[in-house]
C-alpha positions as CSV (number, residue, x, y, z in Angstrom):
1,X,-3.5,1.0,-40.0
2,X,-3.2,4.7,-39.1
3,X,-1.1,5.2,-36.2
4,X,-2.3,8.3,-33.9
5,X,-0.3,9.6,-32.3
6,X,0.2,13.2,-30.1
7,X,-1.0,12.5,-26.3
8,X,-1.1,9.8,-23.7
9,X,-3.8,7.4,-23.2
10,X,-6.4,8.7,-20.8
11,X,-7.3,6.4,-18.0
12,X,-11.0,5.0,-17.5
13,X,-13.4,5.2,-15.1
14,X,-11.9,1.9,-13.6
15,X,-8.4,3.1,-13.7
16,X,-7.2,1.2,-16.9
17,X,-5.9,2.8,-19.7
18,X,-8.2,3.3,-23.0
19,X,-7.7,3.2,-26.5
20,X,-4.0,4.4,-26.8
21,X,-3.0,6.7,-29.7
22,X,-0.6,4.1,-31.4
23,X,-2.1,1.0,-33.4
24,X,-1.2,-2.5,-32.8
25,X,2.1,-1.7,-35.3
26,X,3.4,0.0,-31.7
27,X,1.2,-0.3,-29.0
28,X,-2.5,-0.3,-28.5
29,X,-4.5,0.5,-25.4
30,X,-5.4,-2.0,-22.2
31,X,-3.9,-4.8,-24.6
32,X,-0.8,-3.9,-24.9
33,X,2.4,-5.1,-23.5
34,X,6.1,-4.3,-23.2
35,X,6.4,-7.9,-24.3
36,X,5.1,-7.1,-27.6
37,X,8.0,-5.5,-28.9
38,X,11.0,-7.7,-29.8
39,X,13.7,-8.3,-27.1
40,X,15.1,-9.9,-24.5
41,X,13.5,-10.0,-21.1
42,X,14.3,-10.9,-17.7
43,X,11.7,-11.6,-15.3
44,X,11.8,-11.5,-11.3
45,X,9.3,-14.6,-10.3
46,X,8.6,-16.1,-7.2
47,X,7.8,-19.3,-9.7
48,X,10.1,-21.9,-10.5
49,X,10.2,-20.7,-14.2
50,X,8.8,-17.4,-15.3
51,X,6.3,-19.2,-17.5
52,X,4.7,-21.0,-14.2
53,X,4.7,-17.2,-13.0
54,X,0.9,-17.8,-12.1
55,X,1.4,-20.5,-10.1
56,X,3.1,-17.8,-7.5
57,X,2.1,-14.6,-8.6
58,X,4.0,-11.2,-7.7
59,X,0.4,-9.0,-7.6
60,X,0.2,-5.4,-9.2
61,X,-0.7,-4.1,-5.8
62,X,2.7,-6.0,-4.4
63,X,4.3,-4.3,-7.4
64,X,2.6,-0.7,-6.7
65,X,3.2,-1.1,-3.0
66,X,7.1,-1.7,-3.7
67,X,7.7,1.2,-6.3
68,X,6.4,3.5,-3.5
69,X,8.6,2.3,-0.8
70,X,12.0,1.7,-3.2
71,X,13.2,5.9,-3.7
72,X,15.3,5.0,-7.0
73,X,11.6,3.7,-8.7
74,X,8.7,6.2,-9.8
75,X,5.8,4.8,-10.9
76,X,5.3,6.3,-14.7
77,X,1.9,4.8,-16.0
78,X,2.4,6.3,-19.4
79,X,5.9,5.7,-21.4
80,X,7.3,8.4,-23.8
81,X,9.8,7.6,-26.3
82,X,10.6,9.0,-29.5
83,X,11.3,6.9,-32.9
84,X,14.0,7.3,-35.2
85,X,11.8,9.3,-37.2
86,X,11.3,12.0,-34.4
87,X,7.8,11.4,-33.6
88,X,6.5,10.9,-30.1
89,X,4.6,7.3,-29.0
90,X,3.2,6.6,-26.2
91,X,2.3,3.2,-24.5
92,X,-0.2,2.7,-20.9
93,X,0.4,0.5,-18.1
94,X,-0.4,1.1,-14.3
95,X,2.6,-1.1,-13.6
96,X,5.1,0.8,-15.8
97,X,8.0,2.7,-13.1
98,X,11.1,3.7,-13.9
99,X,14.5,3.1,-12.3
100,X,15.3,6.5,-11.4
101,X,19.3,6.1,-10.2
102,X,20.1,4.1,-13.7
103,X,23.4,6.0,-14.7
104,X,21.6,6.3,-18.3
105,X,18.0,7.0,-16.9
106,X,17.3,9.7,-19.7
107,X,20.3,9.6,-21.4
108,X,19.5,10.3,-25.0
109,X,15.5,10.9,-23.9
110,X,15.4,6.7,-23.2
111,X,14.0,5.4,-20.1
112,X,15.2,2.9,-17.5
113,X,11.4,1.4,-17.4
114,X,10.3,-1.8,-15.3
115,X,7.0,-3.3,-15.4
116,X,4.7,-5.6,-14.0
117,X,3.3,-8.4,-16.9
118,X,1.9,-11.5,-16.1
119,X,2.1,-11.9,-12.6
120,X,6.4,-10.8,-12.9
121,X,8.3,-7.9,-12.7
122,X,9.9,-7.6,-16.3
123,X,13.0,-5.1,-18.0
124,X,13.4,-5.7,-21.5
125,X,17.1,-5.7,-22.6
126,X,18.5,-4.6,-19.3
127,X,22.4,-4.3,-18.6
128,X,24.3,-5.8,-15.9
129,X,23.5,-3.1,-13.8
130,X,19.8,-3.1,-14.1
131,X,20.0,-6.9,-13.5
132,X,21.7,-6.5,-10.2
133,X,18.8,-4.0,-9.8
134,X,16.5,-6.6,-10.3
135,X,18.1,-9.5,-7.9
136,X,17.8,-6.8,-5.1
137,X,13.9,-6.5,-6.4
138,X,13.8,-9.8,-6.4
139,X,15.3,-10.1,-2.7
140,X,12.4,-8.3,-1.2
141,X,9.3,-10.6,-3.3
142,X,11.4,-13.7,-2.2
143,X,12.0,-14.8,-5.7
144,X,14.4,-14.5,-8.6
145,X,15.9,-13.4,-11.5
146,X,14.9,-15.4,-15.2
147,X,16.0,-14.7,-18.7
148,X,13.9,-15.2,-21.3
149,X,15.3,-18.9,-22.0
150,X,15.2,-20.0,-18.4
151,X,18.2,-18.6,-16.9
152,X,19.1,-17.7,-13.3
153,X,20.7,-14.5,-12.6
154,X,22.6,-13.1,-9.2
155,X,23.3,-10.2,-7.0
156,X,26.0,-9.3,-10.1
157,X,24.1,-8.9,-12.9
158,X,25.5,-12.5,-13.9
159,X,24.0,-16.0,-15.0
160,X,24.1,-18.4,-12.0
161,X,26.2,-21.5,-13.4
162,X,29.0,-19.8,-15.3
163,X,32.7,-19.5,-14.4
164,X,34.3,-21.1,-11.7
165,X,33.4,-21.8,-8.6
166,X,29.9,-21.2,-9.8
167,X,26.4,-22.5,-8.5
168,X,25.6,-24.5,-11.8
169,X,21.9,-25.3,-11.2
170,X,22.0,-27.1,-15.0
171,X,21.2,-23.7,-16.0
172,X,22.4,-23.2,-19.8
173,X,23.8,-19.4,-20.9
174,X,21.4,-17.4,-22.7
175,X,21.2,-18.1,-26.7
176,X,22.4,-14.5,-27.6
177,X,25.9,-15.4,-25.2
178,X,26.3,-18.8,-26.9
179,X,26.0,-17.4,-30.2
180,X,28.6,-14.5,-29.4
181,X,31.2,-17.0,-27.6
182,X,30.2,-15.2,-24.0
């Protein structure tokens, strides 16, 4: 598959993106997601568990209607990064902001990007500070913070359950923690 690539998807006639310039290898139009692309994500869910997300759903229009009224968030709509190689890609999503006060926001040309995906708020691969970002997100939808493998996080950036004095909800470290002795 030929990957296209150059300028941003252009937004239809009902607001979603069309066809984007990358392929399914990267990204590719209305059907992509953030989620496509190997990581590890944390999701902010009103839900019990961010895979019963739907059950409870944090809207696009909640979403939109919080990036405007949060001044460290601009919505972005079209991400921009650059490969290894030195080409350009670009990926559409209306829910797609950036976390603007990151002390790395575009650092290196990367991005501190947040998105909305199946009824969550999700960051791939976010640091300790982005997390604590995210339980203050969290505060105002009434929900919480979820790894990937169904852990809690809190107002530090840190799993729920671990270390002393903790609030051990059964909740078991993420795998990538286990595996490095964390």
């Amino acid at each position: 598959m030929d990957r296209a690539r150059g300028k941003p998807p252009e937004k239809t006639e009902s607001g979603v993106f069309g066809p984007s310039p990358i392929s399914r290898a990267g990204c590719s139009g209305a059907d992509f997601r953030y989620s496509d692309v190997m990581g590890y994500e944390l999701h902010i869910t009103r839900a019990e568990s961010w895979v019963e997300a739907e059950s409870n759903p944090i809207t696009l229009e909640e979403w939109l209607a919080y990036i405007k009224s949060d001044s460290e968030l601009e919505i972005d709509e079209v991400g921009e990064a650059t490969t290894t190689d030195g080409e350009t890609v670009y990926c559409g999503d209306p829910g797609l902001a950036i976390w603007t006060a990151h002390p790395e926001d575009g650092a290196d040309g990367g991005r501190a990007w947040i998105y909305h995906s199946q009824d969550c708020i999700v960051v791939k691969n976010p640091d300790q500070q982005f997390i604590a970002k995210m339980w203050r997100i969290a505060q105002h939808f009434r929900a919480r913070v979820y790894g990937d493998e169904g852990e809690e996080y809190g107002a530090d950036g840190e799993p729920i359950g671990e270390g002393e004095g903790s609030r051990d909800h059964g909740v078991k470290r993420p795998w990538w923690k286990r595996l490095l002795g964390g």
